[in-house]
matplotlib code that plots the C-alpha trace (Angstrom):
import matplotlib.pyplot as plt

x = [72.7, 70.3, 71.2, 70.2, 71.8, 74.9, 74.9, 74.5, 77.7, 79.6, 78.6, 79.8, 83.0, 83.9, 82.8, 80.2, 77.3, 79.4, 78.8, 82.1, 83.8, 87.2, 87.7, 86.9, 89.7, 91.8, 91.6, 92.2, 95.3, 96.4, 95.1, 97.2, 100.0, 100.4, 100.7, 103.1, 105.2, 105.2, 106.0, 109.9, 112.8, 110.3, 111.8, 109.3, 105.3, 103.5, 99.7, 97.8, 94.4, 91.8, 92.9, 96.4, 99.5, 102.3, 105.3, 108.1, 110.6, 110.0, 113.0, 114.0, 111.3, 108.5, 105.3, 103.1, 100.0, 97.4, 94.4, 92.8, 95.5, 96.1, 92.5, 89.2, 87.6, 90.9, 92.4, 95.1, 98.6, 101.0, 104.9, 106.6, 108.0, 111.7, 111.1, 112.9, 111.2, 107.4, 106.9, 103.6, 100.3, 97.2, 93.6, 92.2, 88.9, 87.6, 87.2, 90.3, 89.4, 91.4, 91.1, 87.0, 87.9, 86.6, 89.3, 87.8, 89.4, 92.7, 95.4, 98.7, 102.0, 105.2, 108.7, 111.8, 109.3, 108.2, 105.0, 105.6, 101.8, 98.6, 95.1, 91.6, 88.2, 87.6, 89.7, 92.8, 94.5, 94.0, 95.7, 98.6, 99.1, 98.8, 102.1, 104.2, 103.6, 107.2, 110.1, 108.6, 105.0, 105.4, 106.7, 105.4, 104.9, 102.5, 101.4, 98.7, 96.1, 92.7, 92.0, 88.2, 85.6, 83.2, 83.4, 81.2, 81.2, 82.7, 82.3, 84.4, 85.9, 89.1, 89.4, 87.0, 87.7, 91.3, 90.3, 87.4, 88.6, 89.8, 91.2, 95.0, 95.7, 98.8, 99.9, 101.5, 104.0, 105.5, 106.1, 105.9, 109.2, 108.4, 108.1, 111.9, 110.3, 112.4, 110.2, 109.8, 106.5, 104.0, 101.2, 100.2, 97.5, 95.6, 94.5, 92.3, 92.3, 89.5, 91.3, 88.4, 87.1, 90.7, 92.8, 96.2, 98.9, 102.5, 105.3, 108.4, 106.2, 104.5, 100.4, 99.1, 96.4, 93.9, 90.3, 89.4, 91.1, 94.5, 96.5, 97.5, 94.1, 92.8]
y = [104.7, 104.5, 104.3, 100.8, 100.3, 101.3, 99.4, 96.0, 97.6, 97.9, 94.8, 92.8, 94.8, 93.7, 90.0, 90.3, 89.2, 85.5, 83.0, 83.9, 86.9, 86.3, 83.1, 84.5, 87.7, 85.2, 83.0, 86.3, 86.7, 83.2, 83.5, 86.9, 85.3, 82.8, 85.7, 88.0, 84.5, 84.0, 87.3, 87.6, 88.3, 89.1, 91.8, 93.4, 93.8, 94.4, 95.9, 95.2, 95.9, 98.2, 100.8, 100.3, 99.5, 99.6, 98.0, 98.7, 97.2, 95.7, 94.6, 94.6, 95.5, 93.9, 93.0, 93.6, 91.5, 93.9, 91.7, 93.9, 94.8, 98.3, 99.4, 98.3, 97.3, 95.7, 93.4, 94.4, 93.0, 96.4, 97.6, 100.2, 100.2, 101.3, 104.9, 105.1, 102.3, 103.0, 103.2, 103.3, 104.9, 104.4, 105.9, 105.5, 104.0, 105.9, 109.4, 110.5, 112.1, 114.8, 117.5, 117.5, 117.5, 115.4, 114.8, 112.5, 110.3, 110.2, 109.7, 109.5, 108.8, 107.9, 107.4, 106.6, 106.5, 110.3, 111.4, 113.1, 113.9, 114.3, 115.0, 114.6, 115.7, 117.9, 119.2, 119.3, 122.2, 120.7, 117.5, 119.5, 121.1, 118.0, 116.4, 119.7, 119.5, 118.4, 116.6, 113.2, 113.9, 113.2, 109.9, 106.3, 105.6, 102.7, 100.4, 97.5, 95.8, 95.2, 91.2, 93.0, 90.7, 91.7, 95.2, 95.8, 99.1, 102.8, 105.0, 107.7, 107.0, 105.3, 103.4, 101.0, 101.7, 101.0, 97.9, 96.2, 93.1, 92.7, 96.7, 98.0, 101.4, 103.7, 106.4, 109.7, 110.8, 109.3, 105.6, 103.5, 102.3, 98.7, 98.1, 100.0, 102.7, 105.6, 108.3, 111.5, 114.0, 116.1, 113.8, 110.5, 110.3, 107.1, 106.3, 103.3, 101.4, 98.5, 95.4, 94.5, 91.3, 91.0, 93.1, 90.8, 91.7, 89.6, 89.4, 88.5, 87.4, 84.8, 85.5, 86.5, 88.0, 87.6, 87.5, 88.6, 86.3, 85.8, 82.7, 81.6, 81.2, 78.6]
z = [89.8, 92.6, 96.2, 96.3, 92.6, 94.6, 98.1, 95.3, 93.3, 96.2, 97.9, 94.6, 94.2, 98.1, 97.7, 100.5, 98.1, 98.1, 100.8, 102.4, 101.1, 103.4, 101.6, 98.1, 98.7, 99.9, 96.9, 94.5, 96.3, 95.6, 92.3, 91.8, 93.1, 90.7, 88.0, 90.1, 90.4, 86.7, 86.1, 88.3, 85.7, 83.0, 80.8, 78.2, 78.0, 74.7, 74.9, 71.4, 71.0, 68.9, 71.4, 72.0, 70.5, 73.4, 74.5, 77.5, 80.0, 83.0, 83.5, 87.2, 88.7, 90.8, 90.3, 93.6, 94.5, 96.0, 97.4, 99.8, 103.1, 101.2, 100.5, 99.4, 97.0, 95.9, 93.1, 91.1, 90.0, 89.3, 88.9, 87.4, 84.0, 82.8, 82.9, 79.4, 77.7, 77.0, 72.7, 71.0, 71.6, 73.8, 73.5, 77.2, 76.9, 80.3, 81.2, 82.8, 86.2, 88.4, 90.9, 89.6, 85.5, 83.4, 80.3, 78.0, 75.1, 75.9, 73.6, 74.5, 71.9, 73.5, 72.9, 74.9, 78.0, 77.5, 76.5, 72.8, 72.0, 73.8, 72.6, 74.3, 73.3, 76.5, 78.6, 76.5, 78.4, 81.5, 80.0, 78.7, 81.8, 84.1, 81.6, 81.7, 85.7, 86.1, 84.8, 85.8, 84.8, 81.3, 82.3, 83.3, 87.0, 87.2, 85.2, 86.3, 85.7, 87.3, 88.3, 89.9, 87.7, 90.6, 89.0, 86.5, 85.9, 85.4, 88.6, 88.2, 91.7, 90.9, 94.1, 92.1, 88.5, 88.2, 89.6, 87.0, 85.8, 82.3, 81.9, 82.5, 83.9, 83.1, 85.6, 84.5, 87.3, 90.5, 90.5, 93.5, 95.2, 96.1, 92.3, 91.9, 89.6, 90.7, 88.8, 90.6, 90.3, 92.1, 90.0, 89.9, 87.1, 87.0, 83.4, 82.6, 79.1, 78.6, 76.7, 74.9, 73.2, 71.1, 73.1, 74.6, 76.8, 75.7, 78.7, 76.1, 73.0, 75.5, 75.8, 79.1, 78.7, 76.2, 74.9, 78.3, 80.8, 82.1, 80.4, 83.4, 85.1, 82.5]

ax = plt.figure().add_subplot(projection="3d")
ax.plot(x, y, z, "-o")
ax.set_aspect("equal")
plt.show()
């Protein structure tokens, strides 16, 4: 995109194209909060969708609301699943991007929590070798979802893209502590999944998320 393609990208992704972007960040927050409430002492998530058939534990552990005090552009709702739990299979609809490669087409198979098969159209080896890191790598870290509807687009700069409104992201690797993951790695590989038109997220078999909006947000 063009320079000035860019400044109106990043202007929309930050809220300062609204009349007052403090109030709008702070009204995600709220808005975010309402799921992260909903979702205490859930136990299980299930991902269905044309690109995804998944389901693991959260049981435990913590949702946290991230509105903009960690970085920016922000919006995001995220935890850690049961290191133990993740079954099914995921195609990542997004290039997966690290240390400069491009691995493309992602598909990932897992059971009891560990990554059992891998394949992407370019850049397999590098995928391989980014799960066979360490013990942890081939295991769930993160998983969230982007709440970002001011993000409209795929950057390949993740600080935005994990972020879009209306996709999930997995991460291979370490898990972060104020969720109570306790997964240990060198890696923490950000992968991003669009939902699509029919794609629905179930927290124990009750929609909420689905034809592109959240449940709770009417």
């Amino acid at each position: 995109m063009s320079l000035s393609e860019y400044e109106d990208f990043v202007y929309s992704a930050m809220f300062c194209d609204r009349e007052d972007p403090v109030a709008e960040w702070q009204k995600l927050h709220q808005k975010q909060q309402v799921l992260v409430d909903w979702l205490k002492g859930r136990e299980q998530v299930e991902i269905h969708g044309e690109h995804v058939n998944l389901a693991f534990s959260v049981k435990d552990r913590t949702f946290v609301n991230s509105s903009g005090k960690a970085n920016m552009p922000c919006g995001e709702i995220f935890t850690g699943p049961v290191e133990d739990s993740a079954q099914g299979s995921v195609t990542f609809t997004y290039p997966a991007i690290e240390n400069g490669r491009v691995v493309e087409n992602v598909r990932l198979t897992f059971e009891k929590g560990k990554v059992v098969k891998a394949q992407a159209d370019k850049n397999q080896d590098f995928l391989e070798k980014m799960i066979a890191t360490d013990t942890g790598s081939c295991f769930l870290g993160e998983f969230g979802i982007g709440t970002n509807f001011g993000i409209q687009r795929f950057t390949k700069q993740i600080l935005f893209d994990e972020k879009i409104g209306g996709t999930f992201h997995l991460a291979l690797g370490a898990g972060y502590p104020e969720t109570g993951s306790v997964n240990k790695s060198g890696i923490h590989w950000d992968l991003i999944c669009a939902l699509g038109k029919d794609g629905e997220i179930l927290i124990d078999d009750e929609p909420f998320f689905k034809d592109g909006n959240f449940i709770l947000w009417g």
